[in-house]
N, CA, C and O atoms as CSV, one atom per row, in Angstrom:
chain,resi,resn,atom,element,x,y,z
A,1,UNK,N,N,37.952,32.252,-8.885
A,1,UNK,CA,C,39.116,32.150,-8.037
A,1,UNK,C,C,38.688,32.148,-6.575
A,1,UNK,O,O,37.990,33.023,-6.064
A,2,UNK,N,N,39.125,31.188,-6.019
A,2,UNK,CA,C,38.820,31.032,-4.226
A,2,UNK,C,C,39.630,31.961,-3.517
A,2,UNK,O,O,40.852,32.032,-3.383
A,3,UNK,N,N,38.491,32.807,-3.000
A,3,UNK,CA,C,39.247,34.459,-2.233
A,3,UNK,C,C,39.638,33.768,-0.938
A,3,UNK,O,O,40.825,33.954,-0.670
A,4,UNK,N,N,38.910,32.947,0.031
A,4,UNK,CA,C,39.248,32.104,1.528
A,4,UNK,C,C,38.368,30.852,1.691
A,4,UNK,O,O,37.283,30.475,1.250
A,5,UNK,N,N,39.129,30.469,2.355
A,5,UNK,CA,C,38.234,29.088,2.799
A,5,UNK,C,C,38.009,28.973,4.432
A,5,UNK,O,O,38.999,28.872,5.157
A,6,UNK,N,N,36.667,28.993,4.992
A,6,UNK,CA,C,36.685,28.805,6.208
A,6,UNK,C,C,35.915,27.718,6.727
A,6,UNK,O,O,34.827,27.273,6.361
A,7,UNK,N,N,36.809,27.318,7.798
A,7,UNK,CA,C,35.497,25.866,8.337
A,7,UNK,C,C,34.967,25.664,9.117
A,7,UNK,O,O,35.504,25.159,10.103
A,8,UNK,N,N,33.261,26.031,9.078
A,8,UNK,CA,C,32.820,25.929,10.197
A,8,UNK,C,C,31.459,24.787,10.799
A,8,UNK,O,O,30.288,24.673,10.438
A,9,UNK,N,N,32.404,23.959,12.021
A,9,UNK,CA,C,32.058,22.924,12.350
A,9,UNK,C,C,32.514,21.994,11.412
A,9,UNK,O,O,33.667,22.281,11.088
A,10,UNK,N,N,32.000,20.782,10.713
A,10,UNK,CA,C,32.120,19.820,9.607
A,10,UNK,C,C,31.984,20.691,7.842
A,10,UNK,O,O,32.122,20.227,6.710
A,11,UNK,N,N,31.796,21.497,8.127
A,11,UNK,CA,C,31.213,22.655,6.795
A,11,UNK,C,C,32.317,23.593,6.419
A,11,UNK,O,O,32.661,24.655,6.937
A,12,UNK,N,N,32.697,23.063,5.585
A,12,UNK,CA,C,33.660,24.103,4.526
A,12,UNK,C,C,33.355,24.997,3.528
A,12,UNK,O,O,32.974,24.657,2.408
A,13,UNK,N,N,33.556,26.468,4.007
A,13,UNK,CA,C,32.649,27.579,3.031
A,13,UNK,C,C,34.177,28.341,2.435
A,13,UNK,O,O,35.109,28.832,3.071
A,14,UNK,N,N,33.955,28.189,0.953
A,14,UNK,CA,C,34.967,28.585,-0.127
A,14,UNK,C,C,34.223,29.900,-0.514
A,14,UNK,O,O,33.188,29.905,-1.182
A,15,UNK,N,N,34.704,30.762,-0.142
A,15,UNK,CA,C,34.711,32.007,-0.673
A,15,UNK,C,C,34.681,32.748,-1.743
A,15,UNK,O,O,35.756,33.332,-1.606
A,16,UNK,N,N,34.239,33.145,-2.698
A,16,UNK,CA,C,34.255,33.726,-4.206
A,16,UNK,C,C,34.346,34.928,-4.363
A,16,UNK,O,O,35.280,35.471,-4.952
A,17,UNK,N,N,33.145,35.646,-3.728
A,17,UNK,CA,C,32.722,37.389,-4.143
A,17,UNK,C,C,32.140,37.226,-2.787
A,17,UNK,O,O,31.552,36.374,-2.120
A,18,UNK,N,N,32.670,38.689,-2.674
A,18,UNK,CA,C,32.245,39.140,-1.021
A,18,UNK,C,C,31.227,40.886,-2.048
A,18,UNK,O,O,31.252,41.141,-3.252
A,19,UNK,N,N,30.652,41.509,-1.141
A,19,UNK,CA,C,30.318,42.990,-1.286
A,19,UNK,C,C,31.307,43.776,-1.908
A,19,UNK,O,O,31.074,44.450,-2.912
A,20,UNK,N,N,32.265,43.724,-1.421
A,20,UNK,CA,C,33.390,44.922,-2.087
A,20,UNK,C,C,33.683,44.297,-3.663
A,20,UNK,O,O,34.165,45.151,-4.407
A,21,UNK,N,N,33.520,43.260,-4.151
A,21,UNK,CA,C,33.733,42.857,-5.262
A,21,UNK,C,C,32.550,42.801,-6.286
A,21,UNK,O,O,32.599,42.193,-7.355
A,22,UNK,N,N,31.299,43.639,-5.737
A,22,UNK,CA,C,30.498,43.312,-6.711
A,22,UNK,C,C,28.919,44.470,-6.260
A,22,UNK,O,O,27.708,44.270,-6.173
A,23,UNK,N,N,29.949,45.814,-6.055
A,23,UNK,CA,C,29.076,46.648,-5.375
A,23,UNK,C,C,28.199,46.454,-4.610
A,23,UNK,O,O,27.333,47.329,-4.641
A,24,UNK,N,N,28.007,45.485,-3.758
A,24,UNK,CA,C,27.339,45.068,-2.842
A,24,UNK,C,C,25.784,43.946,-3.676
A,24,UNK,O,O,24.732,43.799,-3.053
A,25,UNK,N,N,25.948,43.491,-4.700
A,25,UNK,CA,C,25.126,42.871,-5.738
A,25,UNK,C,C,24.623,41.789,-5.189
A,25,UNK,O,O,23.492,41.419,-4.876
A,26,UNK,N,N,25.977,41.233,-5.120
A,26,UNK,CA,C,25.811,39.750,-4.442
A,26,UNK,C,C,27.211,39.299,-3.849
A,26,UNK,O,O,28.320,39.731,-4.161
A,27,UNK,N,N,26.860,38.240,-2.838
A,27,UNK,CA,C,27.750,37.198,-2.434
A,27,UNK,C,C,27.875,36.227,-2.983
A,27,UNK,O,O,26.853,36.052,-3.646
A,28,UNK,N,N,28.975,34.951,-3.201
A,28,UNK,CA,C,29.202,33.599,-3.918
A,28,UNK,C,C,30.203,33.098,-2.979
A,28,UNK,O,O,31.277,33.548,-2.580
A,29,UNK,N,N,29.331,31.702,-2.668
A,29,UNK,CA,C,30.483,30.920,-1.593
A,29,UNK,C,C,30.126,29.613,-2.040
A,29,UNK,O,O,29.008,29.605,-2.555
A,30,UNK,N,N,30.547,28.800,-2.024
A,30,UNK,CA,C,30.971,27.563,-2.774
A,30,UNK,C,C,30.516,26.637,-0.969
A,30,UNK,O,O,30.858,27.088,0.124
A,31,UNK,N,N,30.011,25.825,-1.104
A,31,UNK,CA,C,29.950,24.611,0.890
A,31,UNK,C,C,30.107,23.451,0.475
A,31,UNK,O,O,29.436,22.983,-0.445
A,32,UNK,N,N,30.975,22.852,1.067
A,32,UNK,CA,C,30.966,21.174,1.613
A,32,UNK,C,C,30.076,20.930,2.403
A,32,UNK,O,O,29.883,21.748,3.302
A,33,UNK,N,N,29.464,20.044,2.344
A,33,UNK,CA,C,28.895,19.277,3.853
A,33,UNK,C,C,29.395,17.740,3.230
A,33,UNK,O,O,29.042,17.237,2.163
A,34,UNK,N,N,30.246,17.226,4.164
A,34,UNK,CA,C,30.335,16.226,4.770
A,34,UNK,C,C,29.216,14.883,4.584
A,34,UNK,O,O,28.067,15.324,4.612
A,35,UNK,N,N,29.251,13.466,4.414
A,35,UNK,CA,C,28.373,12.475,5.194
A,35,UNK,C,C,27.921,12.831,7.147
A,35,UNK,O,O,28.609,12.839,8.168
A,36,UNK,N,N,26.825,13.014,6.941
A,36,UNK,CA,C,26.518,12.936,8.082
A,36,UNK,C,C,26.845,14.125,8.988
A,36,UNK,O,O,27.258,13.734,10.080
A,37,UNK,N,N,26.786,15.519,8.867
A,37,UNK,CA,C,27.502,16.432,9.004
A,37,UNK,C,C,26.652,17.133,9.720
A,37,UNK,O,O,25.588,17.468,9.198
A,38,UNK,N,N,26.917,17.456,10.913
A,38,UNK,CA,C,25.935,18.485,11.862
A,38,UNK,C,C,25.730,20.122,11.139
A,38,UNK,O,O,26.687,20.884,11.002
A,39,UNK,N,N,24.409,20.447,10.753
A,39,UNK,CA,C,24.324,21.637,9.985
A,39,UNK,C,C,23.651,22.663,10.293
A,39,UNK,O,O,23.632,22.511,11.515
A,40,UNK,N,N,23.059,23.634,10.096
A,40,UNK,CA,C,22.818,24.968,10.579
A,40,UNK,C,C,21.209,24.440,11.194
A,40,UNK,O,O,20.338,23.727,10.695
A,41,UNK,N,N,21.298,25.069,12.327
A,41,UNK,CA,C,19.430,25.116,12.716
A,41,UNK,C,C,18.671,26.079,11.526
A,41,UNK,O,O,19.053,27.012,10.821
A,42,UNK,N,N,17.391,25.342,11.691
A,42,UNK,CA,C,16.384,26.156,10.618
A,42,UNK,C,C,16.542,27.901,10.876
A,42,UNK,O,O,17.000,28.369,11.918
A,43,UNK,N,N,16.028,28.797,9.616
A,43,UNK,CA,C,16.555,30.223,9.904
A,43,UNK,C,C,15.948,30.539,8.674
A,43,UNK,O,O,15.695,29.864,7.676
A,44,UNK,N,N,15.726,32.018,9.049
A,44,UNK,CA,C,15.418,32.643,7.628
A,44,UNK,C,C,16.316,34.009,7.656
A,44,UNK,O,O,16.951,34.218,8.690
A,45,UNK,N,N,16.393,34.777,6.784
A,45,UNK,CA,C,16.781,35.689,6.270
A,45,UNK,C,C,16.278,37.101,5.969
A,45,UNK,O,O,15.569,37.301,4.982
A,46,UNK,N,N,16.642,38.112,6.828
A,46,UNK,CA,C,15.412,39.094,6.951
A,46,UNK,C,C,15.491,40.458,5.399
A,46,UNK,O,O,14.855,41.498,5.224
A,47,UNK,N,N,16.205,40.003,4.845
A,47,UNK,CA,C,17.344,41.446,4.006
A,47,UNK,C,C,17.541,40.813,3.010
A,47,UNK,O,O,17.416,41.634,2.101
A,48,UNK,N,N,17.875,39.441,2.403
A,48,UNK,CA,C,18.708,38.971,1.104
A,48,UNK,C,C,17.811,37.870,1.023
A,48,UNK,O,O,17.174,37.419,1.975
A,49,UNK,N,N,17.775,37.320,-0.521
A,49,UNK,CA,C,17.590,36.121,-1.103
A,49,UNK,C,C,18.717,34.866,-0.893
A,49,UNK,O,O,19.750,35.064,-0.254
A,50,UNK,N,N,18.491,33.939,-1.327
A,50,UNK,CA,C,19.352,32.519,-1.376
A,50,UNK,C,C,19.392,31.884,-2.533
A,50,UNK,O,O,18.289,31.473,-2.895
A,51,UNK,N,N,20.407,31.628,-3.342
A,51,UNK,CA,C,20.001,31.333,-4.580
A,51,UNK,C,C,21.336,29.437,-4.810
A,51,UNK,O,O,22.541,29.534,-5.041
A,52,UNK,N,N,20.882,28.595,-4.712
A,52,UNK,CA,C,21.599,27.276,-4.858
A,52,UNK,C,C,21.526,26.432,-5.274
A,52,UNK,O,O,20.633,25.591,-5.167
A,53,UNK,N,N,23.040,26.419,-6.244
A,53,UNK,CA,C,23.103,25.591,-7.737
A,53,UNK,C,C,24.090,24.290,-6.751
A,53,UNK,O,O,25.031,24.486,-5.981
A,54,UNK,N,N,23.490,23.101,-7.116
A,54,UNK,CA,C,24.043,21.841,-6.783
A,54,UNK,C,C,25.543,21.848,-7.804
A,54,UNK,O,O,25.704,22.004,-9.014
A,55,UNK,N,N,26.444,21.614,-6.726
A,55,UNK,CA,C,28.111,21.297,-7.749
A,55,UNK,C,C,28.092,19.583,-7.475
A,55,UNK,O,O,28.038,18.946,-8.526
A,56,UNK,N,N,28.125,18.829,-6.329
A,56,UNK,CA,C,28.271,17.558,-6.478
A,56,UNK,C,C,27.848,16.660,-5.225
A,56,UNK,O,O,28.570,16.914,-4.261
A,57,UNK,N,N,27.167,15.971,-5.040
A,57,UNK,CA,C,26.401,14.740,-4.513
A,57,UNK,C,C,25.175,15.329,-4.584
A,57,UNK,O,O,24.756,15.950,-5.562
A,58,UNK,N,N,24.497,15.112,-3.389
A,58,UNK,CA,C,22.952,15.826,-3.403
A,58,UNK,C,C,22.741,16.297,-1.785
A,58,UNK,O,O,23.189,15.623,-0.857
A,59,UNK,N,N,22.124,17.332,-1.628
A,59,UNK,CA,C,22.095,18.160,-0.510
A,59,UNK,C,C,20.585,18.390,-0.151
A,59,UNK,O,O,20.040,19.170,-0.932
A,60,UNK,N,N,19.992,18.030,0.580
A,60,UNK,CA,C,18.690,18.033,1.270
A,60,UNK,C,C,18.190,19.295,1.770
A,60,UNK,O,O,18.245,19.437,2.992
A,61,UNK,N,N,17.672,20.323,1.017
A,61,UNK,CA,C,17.068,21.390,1.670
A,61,UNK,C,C,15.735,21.126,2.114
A,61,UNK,O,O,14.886,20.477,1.505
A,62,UNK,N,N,15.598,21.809,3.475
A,62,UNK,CA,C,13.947,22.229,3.920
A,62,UNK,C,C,13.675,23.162,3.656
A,62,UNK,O,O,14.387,23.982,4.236
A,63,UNK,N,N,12.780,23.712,2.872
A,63,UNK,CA,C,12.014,24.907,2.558
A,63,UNK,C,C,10.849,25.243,3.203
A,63,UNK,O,O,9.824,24.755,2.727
A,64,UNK,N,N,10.769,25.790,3.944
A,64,UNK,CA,C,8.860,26.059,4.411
A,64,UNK,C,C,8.369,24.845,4.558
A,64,UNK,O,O,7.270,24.532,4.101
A,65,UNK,N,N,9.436,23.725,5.466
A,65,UNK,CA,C,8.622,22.551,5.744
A,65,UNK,C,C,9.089,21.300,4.449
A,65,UNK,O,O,9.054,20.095,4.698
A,66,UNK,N,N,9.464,21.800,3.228
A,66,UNK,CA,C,8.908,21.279,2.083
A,66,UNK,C,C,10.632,20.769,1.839
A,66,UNK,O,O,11.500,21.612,2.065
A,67,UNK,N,N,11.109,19.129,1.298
A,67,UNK,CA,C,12.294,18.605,1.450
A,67,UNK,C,C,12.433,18.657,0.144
A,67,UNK,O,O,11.658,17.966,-0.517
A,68,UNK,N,N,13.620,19.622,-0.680
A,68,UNK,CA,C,14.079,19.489,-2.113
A,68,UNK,C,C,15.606,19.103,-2.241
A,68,UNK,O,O,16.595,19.722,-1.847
A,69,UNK,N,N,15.512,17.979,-2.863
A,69,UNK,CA,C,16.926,17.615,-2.872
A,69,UNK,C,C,17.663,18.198,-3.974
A,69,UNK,O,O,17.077,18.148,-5.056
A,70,UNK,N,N,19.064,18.860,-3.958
A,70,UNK,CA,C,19.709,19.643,-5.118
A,70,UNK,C,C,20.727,18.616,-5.152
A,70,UNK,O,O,21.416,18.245,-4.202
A,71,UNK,N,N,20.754,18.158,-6.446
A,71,UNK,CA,C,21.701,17.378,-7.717
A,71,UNK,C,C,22.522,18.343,-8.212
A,71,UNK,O,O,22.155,19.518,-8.202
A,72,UNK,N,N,23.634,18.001,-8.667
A,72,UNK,CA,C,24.875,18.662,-9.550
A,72,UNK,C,C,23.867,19.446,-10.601
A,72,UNK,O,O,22.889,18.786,-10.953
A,73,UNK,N,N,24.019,21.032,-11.242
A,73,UNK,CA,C,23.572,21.230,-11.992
A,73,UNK,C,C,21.862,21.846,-11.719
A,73,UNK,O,O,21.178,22.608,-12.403
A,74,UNK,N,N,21.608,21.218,-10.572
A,74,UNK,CA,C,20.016,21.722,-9.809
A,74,UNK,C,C,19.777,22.679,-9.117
A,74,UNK,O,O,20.787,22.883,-8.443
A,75,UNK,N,N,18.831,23.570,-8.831
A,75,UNK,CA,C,18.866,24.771,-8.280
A,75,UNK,C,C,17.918,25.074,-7.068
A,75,UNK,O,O,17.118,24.185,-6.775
A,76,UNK,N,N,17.919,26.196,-6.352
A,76,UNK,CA,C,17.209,26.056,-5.351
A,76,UNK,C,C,16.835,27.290,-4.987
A,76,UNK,O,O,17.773,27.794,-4.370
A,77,UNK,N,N,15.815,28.114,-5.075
A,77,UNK,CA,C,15.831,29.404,-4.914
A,77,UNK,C,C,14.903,29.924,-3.461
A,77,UNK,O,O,13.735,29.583,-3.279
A,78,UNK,N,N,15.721,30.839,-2.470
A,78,UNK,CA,C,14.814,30.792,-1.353
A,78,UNK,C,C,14.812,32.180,-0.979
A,78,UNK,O,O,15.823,32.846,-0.755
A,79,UNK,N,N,13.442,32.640,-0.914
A,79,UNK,CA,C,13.808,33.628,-0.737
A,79,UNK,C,C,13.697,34.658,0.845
A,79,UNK,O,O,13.587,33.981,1.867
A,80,UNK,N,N,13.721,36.009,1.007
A,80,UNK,CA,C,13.650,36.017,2.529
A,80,UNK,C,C,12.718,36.073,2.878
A,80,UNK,O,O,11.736,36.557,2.316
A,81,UNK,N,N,12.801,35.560,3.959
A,81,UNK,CA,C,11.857,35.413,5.236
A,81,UNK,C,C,11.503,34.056,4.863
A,81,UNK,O,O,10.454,33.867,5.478
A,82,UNK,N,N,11.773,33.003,4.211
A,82,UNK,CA,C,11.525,31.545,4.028
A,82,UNK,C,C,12.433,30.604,5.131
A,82,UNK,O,O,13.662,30.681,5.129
A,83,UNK,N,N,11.757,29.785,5.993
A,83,UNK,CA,C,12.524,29.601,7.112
A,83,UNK,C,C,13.095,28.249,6.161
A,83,UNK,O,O,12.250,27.711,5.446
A,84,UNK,N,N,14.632,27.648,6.141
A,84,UNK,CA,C,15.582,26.731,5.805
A,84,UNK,C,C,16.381,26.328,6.439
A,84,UNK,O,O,16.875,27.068,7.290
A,85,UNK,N,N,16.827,25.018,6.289
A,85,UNK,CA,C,18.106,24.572,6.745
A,85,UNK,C,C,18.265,23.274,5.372
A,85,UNK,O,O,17.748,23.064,4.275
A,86,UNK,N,N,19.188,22.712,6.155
A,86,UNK,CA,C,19.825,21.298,5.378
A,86,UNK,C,C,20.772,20.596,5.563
A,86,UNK,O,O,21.518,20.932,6.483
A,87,UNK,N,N,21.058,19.549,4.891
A,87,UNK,CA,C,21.541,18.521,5.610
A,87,UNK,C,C,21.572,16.900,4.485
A,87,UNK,O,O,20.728,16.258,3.860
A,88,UNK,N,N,23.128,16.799,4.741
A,88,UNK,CA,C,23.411,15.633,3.821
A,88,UNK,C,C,23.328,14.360,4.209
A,88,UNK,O,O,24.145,13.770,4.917
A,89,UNK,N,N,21.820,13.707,3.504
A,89,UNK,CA,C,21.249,12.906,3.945
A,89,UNK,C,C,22.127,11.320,3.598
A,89,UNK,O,O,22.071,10.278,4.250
A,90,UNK,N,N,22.847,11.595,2.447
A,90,UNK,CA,C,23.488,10.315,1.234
A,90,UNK,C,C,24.573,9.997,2.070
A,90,UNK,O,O,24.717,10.176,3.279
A,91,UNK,N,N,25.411,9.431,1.118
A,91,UNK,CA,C,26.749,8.487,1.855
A,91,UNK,C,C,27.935,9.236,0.597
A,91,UNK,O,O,28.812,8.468,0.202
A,92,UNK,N,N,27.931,10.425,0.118
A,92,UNK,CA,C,28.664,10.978,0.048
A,92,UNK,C,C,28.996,12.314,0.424
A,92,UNK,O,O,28.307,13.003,1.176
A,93,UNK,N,N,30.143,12.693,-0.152
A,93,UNK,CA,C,29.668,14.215,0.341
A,93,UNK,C,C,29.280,15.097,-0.729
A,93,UNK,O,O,29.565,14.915,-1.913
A,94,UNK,N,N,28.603,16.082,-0.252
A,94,UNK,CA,C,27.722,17.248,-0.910
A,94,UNK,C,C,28.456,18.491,-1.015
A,94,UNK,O,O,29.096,18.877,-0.037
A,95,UNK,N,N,28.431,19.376,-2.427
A,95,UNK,CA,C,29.188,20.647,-2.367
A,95,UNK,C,C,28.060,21.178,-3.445
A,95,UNK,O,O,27.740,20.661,-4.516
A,96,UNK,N,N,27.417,22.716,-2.642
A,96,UNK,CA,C,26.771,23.367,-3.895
A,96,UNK,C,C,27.260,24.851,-3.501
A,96,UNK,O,O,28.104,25.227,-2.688
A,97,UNK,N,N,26.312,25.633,-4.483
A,97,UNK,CA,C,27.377,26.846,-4.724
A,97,UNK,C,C,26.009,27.952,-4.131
A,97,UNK,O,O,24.997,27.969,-4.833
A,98,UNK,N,N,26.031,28.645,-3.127
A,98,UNK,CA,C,25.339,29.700,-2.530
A,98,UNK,C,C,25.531,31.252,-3.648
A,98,UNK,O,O,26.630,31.530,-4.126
A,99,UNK,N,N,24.604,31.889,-3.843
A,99,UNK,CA,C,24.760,32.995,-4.408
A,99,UNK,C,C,23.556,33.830,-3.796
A,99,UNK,O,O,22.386,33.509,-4.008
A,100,UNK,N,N,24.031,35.249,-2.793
A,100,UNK,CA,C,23.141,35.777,-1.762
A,100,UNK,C,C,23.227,36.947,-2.497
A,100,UNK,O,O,24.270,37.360,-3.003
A,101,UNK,N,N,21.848,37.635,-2.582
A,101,UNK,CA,C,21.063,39.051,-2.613
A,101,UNK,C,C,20.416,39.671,-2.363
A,101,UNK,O,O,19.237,39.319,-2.416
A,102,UNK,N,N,20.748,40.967,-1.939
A,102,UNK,CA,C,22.495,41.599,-2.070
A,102,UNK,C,C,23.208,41.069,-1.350
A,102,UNK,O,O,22.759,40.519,-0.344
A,103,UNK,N,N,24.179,41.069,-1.562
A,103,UNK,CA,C,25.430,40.830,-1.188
A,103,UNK,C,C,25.527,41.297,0.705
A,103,UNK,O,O,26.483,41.921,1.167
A,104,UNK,N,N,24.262,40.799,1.589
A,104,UNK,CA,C,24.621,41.296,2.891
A,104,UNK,C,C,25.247,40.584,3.589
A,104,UNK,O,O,25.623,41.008,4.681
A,105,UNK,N,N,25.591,39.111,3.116
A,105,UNK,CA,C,26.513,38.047,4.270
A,105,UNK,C,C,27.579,38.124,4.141
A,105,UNK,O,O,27.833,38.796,3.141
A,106,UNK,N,N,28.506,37.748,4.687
A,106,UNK,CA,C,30.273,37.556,3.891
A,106,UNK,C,C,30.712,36.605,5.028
A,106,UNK,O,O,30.010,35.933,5.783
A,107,UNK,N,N,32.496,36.761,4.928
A,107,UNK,CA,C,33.089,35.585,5.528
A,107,UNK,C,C,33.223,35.872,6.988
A,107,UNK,O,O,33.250,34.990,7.846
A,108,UNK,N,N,33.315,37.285,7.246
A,108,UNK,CA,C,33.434,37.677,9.053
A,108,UNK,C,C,31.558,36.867,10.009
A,108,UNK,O,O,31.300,36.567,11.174
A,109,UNK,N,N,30.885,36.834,8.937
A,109,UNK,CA,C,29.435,35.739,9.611
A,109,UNK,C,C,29.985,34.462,9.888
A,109,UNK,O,O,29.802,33.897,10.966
A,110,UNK,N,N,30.694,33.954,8.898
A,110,UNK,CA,C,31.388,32.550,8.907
A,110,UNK,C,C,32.241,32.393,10.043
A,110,UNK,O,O,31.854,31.438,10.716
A,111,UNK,N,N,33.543,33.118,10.660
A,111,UNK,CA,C,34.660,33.424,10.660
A,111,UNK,C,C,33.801,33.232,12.404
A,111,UNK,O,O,34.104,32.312,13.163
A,112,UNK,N,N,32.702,34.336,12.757
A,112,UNK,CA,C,32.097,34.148,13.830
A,112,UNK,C,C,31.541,33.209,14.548
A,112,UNK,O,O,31.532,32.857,15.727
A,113,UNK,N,N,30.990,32.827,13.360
A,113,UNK,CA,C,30.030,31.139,14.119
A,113,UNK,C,C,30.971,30.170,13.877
A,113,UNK,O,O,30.590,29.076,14.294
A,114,UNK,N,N,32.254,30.150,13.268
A,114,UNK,CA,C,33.180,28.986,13.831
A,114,UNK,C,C,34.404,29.362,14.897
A,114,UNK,O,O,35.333,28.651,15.281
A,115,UNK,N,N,34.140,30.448,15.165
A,115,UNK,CA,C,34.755,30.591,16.266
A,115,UNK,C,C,33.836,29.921,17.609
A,115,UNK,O,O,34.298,29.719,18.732
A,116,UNK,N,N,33.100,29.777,17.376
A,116,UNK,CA,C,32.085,29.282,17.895
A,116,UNK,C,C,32.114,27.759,18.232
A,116,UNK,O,O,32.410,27.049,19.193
A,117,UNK,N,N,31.655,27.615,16.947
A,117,UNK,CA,C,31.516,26.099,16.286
A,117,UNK,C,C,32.772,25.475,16.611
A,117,UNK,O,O,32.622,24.302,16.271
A,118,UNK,N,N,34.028,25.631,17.123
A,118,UNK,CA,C,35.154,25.077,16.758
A,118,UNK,C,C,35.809,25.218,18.176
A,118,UNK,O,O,36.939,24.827,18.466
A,119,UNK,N,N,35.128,25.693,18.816
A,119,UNK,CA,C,35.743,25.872,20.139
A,119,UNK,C,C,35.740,24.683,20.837
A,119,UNK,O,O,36.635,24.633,21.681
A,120,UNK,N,N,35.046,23.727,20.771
A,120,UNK,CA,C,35.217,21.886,21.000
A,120,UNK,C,C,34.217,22.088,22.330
A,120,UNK,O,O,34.049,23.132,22.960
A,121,UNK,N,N,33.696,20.976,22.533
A,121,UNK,CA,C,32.515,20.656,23.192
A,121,UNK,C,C,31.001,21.395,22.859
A,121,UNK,O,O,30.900,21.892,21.738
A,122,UNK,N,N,29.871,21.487,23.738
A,122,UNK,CA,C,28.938,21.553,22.924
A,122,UNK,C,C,28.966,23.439,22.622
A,122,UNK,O,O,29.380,24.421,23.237
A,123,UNK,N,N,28.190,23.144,21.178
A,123,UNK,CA,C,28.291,25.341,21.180
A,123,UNK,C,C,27.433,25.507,21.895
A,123,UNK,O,O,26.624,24.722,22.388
A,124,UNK,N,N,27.601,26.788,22.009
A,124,UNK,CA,C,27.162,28.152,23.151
A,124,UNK,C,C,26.092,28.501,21.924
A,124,UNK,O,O,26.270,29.050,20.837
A,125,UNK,N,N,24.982,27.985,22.517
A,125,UNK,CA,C,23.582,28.133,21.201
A,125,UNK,C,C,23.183,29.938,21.590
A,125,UNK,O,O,22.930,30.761,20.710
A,126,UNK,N,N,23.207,30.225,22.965
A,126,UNK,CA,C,22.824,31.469,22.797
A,126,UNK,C,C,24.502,32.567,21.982
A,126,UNK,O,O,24.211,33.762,22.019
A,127,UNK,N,N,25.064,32.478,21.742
A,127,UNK,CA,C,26.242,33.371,21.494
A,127,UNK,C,C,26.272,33.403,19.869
A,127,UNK,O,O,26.664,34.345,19.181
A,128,UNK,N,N,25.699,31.988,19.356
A,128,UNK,CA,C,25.199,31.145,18.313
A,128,UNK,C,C,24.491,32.171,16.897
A,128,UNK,O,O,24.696,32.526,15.736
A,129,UNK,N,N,23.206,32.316,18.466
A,129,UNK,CA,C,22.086,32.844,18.202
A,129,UNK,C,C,22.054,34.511,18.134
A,129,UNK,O,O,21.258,35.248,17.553
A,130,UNK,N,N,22.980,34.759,18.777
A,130,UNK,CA,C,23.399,36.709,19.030
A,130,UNK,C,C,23.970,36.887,17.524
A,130,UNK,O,O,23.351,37.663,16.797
A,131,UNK,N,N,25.103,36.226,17.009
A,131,UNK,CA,C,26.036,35.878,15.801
A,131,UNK,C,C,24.756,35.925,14.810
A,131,UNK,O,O,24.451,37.023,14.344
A,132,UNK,N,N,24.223,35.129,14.571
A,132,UNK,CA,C,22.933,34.518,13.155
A,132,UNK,C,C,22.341,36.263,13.183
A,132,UNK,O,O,22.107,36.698,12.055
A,133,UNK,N,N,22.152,37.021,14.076
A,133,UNK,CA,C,21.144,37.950,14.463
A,133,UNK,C,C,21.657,39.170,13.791
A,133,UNK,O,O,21.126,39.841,12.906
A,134,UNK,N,N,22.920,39.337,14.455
A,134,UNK,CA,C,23.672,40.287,13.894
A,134,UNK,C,C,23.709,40.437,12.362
A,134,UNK,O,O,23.925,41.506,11.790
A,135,UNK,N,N,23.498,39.374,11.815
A,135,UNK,CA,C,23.912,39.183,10.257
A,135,UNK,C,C,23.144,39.188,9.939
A,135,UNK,O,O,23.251,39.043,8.721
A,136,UNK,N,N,21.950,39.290,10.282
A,136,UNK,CA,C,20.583,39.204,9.707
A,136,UNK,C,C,20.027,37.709,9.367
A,136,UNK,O,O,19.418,37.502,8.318
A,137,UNK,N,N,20.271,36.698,10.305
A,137,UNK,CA,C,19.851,35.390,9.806
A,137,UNK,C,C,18.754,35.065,10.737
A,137,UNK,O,O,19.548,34.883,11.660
A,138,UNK,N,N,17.560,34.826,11.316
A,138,UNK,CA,C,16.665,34.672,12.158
A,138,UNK,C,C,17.117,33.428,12.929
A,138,UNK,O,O,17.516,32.633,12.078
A,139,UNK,N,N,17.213,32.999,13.915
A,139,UNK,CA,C,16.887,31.145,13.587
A,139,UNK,C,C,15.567,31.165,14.444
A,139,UNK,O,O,15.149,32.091,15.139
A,140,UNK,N,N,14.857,29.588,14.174
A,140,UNK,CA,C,14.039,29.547,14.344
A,140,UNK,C,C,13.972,27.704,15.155
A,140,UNK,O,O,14.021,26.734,14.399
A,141,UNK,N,N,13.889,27.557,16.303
A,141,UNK,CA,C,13.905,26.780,17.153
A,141,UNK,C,C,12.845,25.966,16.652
A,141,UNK,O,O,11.710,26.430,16.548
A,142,UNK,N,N,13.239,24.261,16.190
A,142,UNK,CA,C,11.866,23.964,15.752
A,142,UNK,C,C,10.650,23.010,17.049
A,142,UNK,O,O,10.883,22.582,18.180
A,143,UNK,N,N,9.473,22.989,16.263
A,143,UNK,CA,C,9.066,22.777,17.530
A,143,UNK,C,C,8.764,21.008,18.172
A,143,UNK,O,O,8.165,20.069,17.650
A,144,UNK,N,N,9.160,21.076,18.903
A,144,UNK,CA,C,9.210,19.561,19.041
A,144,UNK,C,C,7.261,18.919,19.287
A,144,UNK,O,O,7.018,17.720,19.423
């Protein structure tokens, strides 16, 4: 059952299990990305794992450098301190299903960086970057 839906930037994160629903075990959020969809800078995770099952098109993860594409049904396991991002490379759109452990992210991380993200013109990368921090997400500026 979809607990909220929030959207941040082109990225729609469907909500499942937050902490209070699962003694703090895990999180489950369901993402859209869009064709062509501006997506999170690279980042790692200092506290929880990443665990992502492809629901439908195909979604381009970077892993440690390394490009795995997740198919409907395909999985993706990352764990912390593995620097990631991604990004829907195809001409449809992409939806897979996030499952975090423990359970340290939820929807007020979301709720933040599209307050952000949504404020129209370019984001405020440092306010961005305070937000990712707080939650325990690193980012990691790549290097040109």
């Amino acid at each position: 059952m979809k607990k909220e839906t929030i959207k941040v930037g082109q990225v729609i994160i469907d909500f499942l299990l937050e902490a209070a629903d699962t003694n703090g075990s895990a999180a489950m959020f369901e993402f859209t990305v869009p064709v062509n969809a501006k997506v999170p800078i690279p980042h790692y995770h200092e506290h929880y794992d990443e665990t992502i099952y492809g629901l439908a098109g195909v979604i381009t993860f970077t892993v440690e450098g390394k490009t795995i594409d997740i198919a409907p049904g395909e999985t993706c396991f990352i764990p912390r301190g593995a620097v990631h991002g991604f990004d829907n490379l195809k001409q449809v759109d992409a939806k897979a299903l996030a499952v975090i452990t423990p359970a340290l992210l939820g929807p007020i991380f979301f709720k933040e960086v599209a307050e952000i993200l949504n404020a129209g013109g370019p984001p405020d990368l440092e306010k961005l970057g305070s937000v990712m921090t707080k939650h325990g997400l690193v980012p990691v500026i790549p290097k040109k």
